[in-house]
N, C-alpha and C positions, 0 to 999 in steps of 0.2 A: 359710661363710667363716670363716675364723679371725679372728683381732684381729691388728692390725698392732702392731708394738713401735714406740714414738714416743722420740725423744731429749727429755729433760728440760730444760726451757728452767730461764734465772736468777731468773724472777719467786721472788715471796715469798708466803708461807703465804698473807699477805692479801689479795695481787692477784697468783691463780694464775692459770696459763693457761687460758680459755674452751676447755673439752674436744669436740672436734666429731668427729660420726660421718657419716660419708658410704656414701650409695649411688643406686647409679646402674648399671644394667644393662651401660654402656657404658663399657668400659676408658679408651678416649681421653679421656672429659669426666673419671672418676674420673683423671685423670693429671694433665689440666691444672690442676681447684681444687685437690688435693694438692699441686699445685709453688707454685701462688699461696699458699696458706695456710701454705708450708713459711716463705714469706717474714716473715711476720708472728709478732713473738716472743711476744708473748700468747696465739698459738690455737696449737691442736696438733692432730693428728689422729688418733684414738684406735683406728680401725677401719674397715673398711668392707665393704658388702652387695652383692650383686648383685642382690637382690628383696628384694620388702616384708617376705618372711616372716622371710628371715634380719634385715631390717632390725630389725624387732620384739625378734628373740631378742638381736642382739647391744648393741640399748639396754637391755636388761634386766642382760646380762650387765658392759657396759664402762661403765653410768653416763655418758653422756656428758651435755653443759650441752645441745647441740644435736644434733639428728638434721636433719642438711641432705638433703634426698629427691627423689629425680624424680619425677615422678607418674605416668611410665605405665614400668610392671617388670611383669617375667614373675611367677607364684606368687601372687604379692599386690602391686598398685599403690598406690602412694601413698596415696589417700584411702581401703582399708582399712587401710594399716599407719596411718595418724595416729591412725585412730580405734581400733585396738587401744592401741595409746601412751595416745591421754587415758583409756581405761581404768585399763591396768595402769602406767602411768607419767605420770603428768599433773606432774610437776616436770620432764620434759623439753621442751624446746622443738622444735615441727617446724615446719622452715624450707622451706618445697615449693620446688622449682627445676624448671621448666618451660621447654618453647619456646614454649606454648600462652600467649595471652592473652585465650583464650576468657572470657565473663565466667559461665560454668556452671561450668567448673574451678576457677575463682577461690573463686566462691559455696559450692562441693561441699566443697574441703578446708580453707574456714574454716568452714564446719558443723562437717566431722570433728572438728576442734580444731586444726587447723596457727596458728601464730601468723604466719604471713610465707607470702611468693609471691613471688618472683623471677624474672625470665628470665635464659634462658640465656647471652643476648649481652649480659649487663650489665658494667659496669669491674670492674677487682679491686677499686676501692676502694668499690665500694656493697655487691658481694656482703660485705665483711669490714664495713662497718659495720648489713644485716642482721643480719649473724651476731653482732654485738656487741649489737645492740638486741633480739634476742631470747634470747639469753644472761640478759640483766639482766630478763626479765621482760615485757618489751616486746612490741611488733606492729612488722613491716615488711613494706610492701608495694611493689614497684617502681612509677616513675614511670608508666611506660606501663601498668600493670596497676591503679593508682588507678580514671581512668576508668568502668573495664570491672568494676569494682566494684560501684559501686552503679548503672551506666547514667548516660545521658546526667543532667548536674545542669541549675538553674536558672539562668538569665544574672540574676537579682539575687536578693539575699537574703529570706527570709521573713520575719514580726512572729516575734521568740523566745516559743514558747509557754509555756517550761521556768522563765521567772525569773530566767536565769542571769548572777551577777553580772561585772563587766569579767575579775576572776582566774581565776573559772570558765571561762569562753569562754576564754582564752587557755591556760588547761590539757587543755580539750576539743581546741582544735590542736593543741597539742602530741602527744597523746594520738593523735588523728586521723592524725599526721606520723610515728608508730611510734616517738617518743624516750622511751625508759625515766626513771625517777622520778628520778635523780643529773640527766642533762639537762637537765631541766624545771626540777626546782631552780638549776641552774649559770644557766640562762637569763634565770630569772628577780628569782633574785637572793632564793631565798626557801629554808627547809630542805625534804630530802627528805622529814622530817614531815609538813610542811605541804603539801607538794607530794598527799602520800596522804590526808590530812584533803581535799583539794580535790576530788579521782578519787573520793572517798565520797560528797561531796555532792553530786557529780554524775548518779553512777549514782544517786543517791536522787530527782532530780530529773528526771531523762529516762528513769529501767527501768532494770534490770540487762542495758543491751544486750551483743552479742559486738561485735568488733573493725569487723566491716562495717559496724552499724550506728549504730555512734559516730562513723565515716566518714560515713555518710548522713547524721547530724545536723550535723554540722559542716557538710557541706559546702551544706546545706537551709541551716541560716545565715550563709551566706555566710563561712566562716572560712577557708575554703580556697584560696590564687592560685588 
């Protein structure tokens, strides 16, 4: 597939547009988030794949901030192309976009390395703030796909075996909730310094876990509605 030629939005040098690459085997859905994302003047849409394979080549080739993916494509699906990405390109983010909210699919391409899972039938305004939260570095995962994440959780909280202080647990939610380190800082009213001095101390304290099972932790201590 070739690259698509994008019209130049008015952002500035320093809050450019969030460059997004789309594929999806299926013209209609690549039609529809195209028209939504054409709305929003921050993202742009750089490219797009009809299979995993081309998807691979053409984030190598157009540098995109996101590669938003379907997970089941002809050639190569979803959770081989992620896993070629965190290979040969691990500063991209992959955004899986699914009908599925199996929680094997879920588990499979946040192994591979995708940072987010969304479905298909979600608003425009969550798919574009995924795609902003993993843009920035972030994890997102859709409401209905939480759950099915780590499996059924606990109806009350566990003893914290980890130590962790009031700041920490409330940056483990954050964290858990897929809001990037400007967020967390805005929320809480602290720098995004500090916000990343707290994500160190954490992962020092609970493992250098992945994205699912800082979810598990969080949600094992009760931090989660």
């Amino acid at each position: 597939m070739k690259p698509m030629t994008a019209q130049a939005t008015s952002a500035t040098a320093a809050s450019r547009p969030v460059r997004v690459l789309l594929a999806d085997d299926h013209e209609l859905v690549r039609d529809g988030i195209r028209a939504r994302l054409h709305k929003v003047p921050d993202l742009i849409v750089v490219g797009e794949a009809t299979n995993g394979r081309d998807a691979v080549d053409l984030a190598s080739e157009l540098n995109p901030d996101v590669l938003l993916m379907d997970v089941s494509m002809p050639v190569m699906n979803g959770l081989e192309a992620a896993m070629q990405i965190r290979k040969t390109r691990p500063d991209i983010g992959v955004l899986i976009l699914s009908i599925y909210d199996n929680p094997e699919y879920v588990r499979g391409v946040v192994q591979a390395g995708a940072r987010g899972y969304i479905l298909k039938d979600i608003s425009a305004a969550e798919m574009i703030t995924a795609i902003n939260s993993v843009a920035s570095g972030g994890y997102y995962f859709s409401s209905a796909v939480g759950p099915t994440l780590v499996g059924a959780g606990t109806s009350a909280p566990v003893e914290d075996p980890y130590g962790l202080t009031e700041r920490e647990r409330q940056v483990l939610k954050a964290i858990a909730s897929g809001q990037p380190n400007k967020e967390v800082a805005k929320e809480l009213g602290i720098s995004v310094r500090t916000v990343e001095s707290h994500r160190l101390n954490l992962r020092e304290k609970v493992g250098n876990k992945n994205a699912a099972q800082l979810y598990k932790v969080a949600q094992d201590l009760g931090l989660l509605d």
